[in-house]
N, C-alpha and C positions, 0 to 999 in steps of 0.2 A: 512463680513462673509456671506458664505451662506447656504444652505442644502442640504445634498442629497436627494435620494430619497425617503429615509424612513424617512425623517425630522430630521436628526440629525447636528447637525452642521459641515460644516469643512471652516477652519480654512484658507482663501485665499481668495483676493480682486479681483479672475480673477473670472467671469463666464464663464468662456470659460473651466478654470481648472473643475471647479467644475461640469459643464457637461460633461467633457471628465474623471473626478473621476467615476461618476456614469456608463461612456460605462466601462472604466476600471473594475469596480467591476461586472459588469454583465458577464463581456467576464469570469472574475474569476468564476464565480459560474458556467458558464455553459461552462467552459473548453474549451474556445476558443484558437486555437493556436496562433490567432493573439493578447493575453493579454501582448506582450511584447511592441509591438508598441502602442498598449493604452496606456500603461505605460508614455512611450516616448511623447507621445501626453499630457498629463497632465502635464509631469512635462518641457515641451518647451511651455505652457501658464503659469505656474508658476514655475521658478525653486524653488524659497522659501517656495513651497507646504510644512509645515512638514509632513504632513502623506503620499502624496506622497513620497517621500523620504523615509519614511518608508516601502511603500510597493515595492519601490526597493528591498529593503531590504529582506522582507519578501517571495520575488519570488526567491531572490541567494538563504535561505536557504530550500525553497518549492523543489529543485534540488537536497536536498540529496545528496551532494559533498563536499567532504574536499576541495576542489579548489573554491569553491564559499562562503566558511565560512568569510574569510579575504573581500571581499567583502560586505557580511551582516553586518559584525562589523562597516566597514567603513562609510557604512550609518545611523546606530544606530549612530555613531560620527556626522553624517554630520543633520542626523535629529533633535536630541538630539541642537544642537546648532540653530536649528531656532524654538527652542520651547519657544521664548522668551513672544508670544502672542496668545495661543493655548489654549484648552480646556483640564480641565484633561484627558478625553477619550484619546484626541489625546497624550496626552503626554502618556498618560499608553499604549498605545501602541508601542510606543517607546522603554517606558524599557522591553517589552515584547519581542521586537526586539532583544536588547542588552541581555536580560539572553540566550537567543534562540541560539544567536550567541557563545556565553558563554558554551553553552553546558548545562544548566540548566532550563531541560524542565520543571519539576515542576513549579520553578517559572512562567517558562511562562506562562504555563497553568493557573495557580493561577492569573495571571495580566490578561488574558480573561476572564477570570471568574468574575473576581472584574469587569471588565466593563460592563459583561450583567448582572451582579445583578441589574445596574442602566440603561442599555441600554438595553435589549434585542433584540432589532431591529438592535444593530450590527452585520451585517451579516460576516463580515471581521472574527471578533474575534470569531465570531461563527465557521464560518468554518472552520477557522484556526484549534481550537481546537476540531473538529471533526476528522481535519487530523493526530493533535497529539494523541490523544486517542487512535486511530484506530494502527498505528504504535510503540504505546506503549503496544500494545493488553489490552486494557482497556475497555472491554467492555462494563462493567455496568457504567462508567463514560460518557461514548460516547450515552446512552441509557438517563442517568441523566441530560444530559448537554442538550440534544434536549426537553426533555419533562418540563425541568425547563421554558426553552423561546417561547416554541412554542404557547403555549395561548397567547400572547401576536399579533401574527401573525391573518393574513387572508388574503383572497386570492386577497383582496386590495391592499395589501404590495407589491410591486416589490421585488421580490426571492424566493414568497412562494413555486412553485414548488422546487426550490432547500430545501428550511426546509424542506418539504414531503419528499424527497429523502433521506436526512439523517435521518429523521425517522424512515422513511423503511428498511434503513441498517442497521440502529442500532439494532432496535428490530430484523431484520433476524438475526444479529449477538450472539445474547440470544438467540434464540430459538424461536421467538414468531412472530409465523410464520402470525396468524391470523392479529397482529396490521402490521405487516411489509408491505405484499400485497397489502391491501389497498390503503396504503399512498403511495407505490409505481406506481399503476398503475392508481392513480389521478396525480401525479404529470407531469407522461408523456402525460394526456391528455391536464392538463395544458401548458405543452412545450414538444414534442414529440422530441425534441432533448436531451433532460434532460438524460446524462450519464448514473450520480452516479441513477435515475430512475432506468432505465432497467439494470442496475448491480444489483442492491438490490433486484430486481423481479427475475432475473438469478438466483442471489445465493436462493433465497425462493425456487426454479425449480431444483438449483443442488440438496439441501438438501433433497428434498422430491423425489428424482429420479425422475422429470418428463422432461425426455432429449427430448423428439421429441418436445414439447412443446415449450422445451427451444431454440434450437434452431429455430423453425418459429417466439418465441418471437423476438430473437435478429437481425434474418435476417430480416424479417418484418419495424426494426427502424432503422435499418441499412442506408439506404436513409437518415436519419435526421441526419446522425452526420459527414457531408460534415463540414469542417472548424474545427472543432475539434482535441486537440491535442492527447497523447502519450494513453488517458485513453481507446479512443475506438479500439486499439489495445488489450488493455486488455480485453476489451468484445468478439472480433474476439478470444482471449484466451479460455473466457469461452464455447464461441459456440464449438471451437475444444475438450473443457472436454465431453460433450456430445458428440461429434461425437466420441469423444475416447473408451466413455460409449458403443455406437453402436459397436465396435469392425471395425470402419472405419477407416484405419489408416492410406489410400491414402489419403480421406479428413483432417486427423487432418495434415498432411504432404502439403496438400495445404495449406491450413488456413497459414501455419509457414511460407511457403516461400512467398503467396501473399498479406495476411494481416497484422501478429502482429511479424512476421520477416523478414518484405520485406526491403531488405535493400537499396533498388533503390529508397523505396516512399519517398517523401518529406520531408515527419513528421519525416524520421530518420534518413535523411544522418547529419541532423545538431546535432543528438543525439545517437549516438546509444548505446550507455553505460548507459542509463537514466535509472534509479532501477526497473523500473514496467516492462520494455522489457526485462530487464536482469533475470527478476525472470520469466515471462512470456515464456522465450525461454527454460533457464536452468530447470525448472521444469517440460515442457513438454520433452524435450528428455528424463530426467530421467524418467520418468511414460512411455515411448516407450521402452527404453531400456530394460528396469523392464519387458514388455512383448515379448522380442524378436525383437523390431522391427530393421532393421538397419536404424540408421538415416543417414547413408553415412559420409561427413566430417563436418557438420552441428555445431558440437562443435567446430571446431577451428578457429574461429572467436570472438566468446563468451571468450575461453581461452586466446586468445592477447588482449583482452580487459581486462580478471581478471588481466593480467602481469600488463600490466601500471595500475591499482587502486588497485597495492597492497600498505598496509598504509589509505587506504582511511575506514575509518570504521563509516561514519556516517549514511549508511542505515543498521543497523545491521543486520536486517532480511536477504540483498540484499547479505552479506558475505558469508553465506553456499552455495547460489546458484554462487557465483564465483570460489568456492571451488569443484564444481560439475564440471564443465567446466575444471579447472584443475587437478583432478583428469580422467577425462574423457577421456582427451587425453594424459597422462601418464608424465605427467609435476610436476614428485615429488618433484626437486629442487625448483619449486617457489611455490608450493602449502604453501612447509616449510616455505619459506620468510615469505609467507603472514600471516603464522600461529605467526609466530615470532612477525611480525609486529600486528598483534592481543596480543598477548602479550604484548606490550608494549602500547599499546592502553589502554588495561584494567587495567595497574596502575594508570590511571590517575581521575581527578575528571568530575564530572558532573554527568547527569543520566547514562549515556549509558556504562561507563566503567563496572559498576557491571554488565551488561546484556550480555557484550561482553563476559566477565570472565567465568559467569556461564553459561550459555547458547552455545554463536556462539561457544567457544574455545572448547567444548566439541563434539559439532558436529561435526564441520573440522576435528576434528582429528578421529572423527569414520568414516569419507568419507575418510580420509587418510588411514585408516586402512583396511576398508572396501573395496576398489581397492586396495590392497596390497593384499587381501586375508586373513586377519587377522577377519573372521567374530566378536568369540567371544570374543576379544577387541573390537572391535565398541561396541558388543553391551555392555561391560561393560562399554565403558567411553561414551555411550549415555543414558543410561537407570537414570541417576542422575538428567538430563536435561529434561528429558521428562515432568515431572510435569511443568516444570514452564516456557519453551520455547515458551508459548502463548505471553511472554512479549514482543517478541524480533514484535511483527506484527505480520500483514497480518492476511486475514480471514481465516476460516475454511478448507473453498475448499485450499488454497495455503498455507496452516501451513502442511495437508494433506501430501505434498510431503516428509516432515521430518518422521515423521511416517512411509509413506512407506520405507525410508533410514531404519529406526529402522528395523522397520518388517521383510522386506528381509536379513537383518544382521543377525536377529533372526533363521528366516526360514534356513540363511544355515549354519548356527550354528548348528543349531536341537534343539536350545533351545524352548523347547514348552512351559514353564512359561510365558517366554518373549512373544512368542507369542500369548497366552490369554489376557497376561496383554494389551499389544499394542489395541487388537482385540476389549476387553472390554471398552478401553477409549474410540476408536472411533464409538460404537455401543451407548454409551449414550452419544453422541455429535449428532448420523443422527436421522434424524426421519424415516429412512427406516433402514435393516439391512445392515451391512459392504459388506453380500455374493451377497446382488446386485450391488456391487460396483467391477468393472474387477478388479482394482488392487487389490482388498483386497477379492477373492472369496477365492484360496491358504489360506490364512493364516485363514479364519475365518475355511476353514475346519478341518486344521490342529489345530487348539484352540477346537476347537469340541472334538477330540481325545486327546486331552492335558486331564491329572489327575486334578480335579479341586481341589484349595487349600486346605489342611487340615485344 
C-alpha cells in the first residue's frame, strides 16, 4: 500500500500507480483536459487499481450522459470485484459509484459524506459532492459540506487552492459575498489557473454589477487556463454576460463564435453536446434574442444536437435549454418527442424523476407555448415551477435565463402580477436592483406600475 498526497491510503502495490493516482487527481481538481489520459496512465501501472477503477467510473458519470450511465455501472461491477483488499474509504467509494449510477444521488452524496466525516482530506469525495450539490441546487449543503472539512486543511495540503475555490462559490452562491471574495481571490494567487477560482470571483462581480471589473478580471487569467478543459469556456460565458450588461453585442457575438462556441477548437470537436456548452450557448442566444439581437443561423446546430439527446434526461437543468434550441428554430414535432420522452423519464425512480416532473416538464412546455404564441399559457404552466426550479441546478446568473423565459411570457401577456412577482424574486436574490440588469430594465418598470397586492 501506499499514500497519496494528503496521506491517505490507497490501496495498490504499484508506485508508479499511486504517483500517477496523485497527477490524476490534480488534473481533476484543477480541470485539466488532459485527466482522461492520467486516467489511462494509472490504471496501465495497475489495472487492479480499485479506486482507479472507480474513478473511471466517476469521470463516465461527471459527463452527464445517459450513454455513459451503462459505462459507470460497469465499472462499480468491475471495481466493486477487486475490493477484496481495500480500505473502507475505498470501498465506500465504490458504492458511491454504484448508487450514482443507479440514479440515487442522495445516497451518494450520503457515502461522501460518511467518508469525510473520518477523511476530510478526501478531496475526491469532496469534490465530487460539491459537484452534486451545486447541480442539485443545494445550496446551503454545498456551503455546509466545505465549511465542515475545510479546518482540517492548510495551505500545506496539496489542493488547498481548489478547497478555497469551493468556498468561495459556495458562500457567493448564499449571498455572502464578503466570505466568498476572499477565499476566492487567495486561491488564484495560490494557482492563478484555478477555474472554479475566477468563476466564483465572476459570479461575486456579476451579482454586485461590477462588469468592467469583471471582465479585466477574467481576461487578465485568461493566459493561465492554456490546457484546461470545457469549464473556461464557461468563463469566456460569463465575460460575454458582462459584455452583454455593456449593451455590446458584436462582442458578446465574438466571445460565442471564438471562445465558448467555437466549434473548430479542440476542446470541442470531441464534445460538443457536453451540458455546460449546451447551456452556455442556448442561454446566451435566448438573452440576445430577448433583446432584439439577430443571432443569424446560430441555433441550428444546438437544435441537431437537442434531436439525437432526446431521451437523454440526466442533466436536468441541460433539458430546458435543449428545448430553447428546438423551439427556436420551429422544430415542434421533436420539441413534443422530447417532451414525451420527459414524460416518461419522470415515472421513474431515483432523484431526478421528481425534478424532471415538476420542474423541467413544466418549462418545456411554457417554451412550447411560448413560441407558439400562447403567452398566458406559459405563463400559467410556469408560474407553479417557479418557486422550486432552483432544484433542477446551476447558479443564479444561469437559473437567470428561466426567469427571463417567465418574465417575457408575462410582459406579453400583460400580466403585471406575474410580472412583480417574477421582478420581486429576483430583486431579493441581487445585491443590486433588477433595473440595472438589461434583461430585466422592461419588466422592473413595468412591476413599478403593476397594483401592488391587496
Amino acid at each position: 500500500m501506499y499514500l497519496d498526497a494528503r496521506g491517505l491510503v490507497l490501496s495498490t502495490n504499484s508506485g508508479k500507480a499511486a504517483t500517477a493516482f496523485d497527477h490524476l487527481v490534480a488534473g481533476y481538481l484543477t480541470q485539466r483536459a488532459d485527466a482522461g489520459e492520467r486516467l489511462e496512465a494509472v490504471l496501465a501501472a495497475d489495472p487492479d487499481f480499485a479506486l482507479a477503477q472507480c474513478m473511471k467510473g466517476y469521470f463516465a458519470m461527471l459527463a452527464f450522459k445517459e450513454a455513459m450511465v451503462p459505462t459507470a455501472a460497469e465499472q462499480a461491477r468491475k471495481a466493486a470485484a477487486l475490493c477484496t483488499d481495500v480500505t473502507e474509504r475505498e470501498r465506500s467509494h465504490v458504492a458511491a459509484l454504484a448508487a450514482w449510477a443507479e440514479g440515487d444521488l442522495d445516497r451518494t452524496l450520503a457515502t461522501w459524506e460518511a467518508i469525510l466525516r473520518d477523511h476530510p482530506l478526501d478531496v475526491v469525495a469532496f469534490r465530487l459532492a460539491h459537484f452534486l450539490y451545486f447541480w442539485l441546487g443545494r445550496p446551503y449543503e454545498l456551503v455546509a459540506s466545505v465549511d465542515r472539512v475545510l479546518p482540517a486543511w492548510s495551505e500545506e495540503v496539496p489542493g488547498y487552492s481548489a478547497m478555497l475555490a469551493c468556498h468561495a462559490f459556495a458562500h457567493e452562491e448564499v449571498g455572502d459575498y464578503v466570505a466568498a471574495e476572499p477565499s476566492g481571490r487567495r486561491a488564484i494567487e495560490l494557482d492563478p489557473g484555478d477555474l472554479w477560482a475566477a468563476h466564483a470571483v465572476a459570479h461575486v462581480m456579476e451579482s454586485q454589477g461590477r462588469r468592467s471589473e469583471g471582465i479585466r478580471w477574467l481576461t487578465a487569467l485568461a493566459p493561465n487556463w492554456e490546457g484546461s478543459h470545457n469549464m473556461q469556456h464557461h468563463l469566456w460565458w460569463h465575460c460575454a454576460l458582462f459584455k452583454l450588461e455593456h449593451g455590446d453585442h458584436a462582442g458578446v457575438l465574438e466571445l460565442y463564435d471564438t471562445r465558448f462556441r467555437n466549434l473548430n477548437a479542440p476542446l470541442t470537436v470531441a464534445s460538443p453536446d457536453v451540458y455546460i456548452d449546451v447551456q452556455n450557448a442556448a442561454s446566451m442566444l435566448f438573452r440576445l434574442q430577448r433583446l432584439g439581437v439577430d443571432v443569424g443561423t446560430r441555433w441550428v446546430e444546438l437544435a441537431d444536437k437537442a434531436e439525437a439527446r432526446i431521451g437523454d434526461c440526466v442533466s436536468a437543468f441541460t433539458l430546458p435549454h435543449w428545448m430553447m434550441a428546438l423551439t427556436a428554430t420551429g422544430r415542434t414535432e421533436a420539441a413534443g418527442r422530447m417532451i414525451e420522452a420527459m414524460r416518461g423519464f419522470a415515472k421513474g425512480q431515483g432523484t431526478l424523476p421528481p425534478l424532471v416532473r415538476d420542474y423541467v416538464l413544466p418549462i418545456s412546455e411554457a417554451l412550447l407555448a411560448h413560441a407558439a404564441g400562447h403567452h398566458d399559457r406559459a405563463v400559467e404552466l410556469m408560474r407553479p415551477a417557479l418557486g422550486g426550479m432552483y432544484q433542477l441546478g446551476g447558479s443564479h446568473a444561469q437559473q437567470d435565463v428561466l426567469e427571463q423565459l417567465f418574465v417575457d411570457a408575462a410582459l406579453k401577456a400583460g400580466s403585471l402580477d406575474d410580472v412583480r412577482l417574477v421582478v420581486e424574486r429576483v430583486a431579493g436574490r441581487r445585491a443590486i436592483p433588477p433595473e440595472r440588469f438589461l434583461g430585466w430594465r422592461e419588466a422592473a418598470r413595468r412591476a413599478d406600475l403593476a397594483a401592488p397586492p391587496a
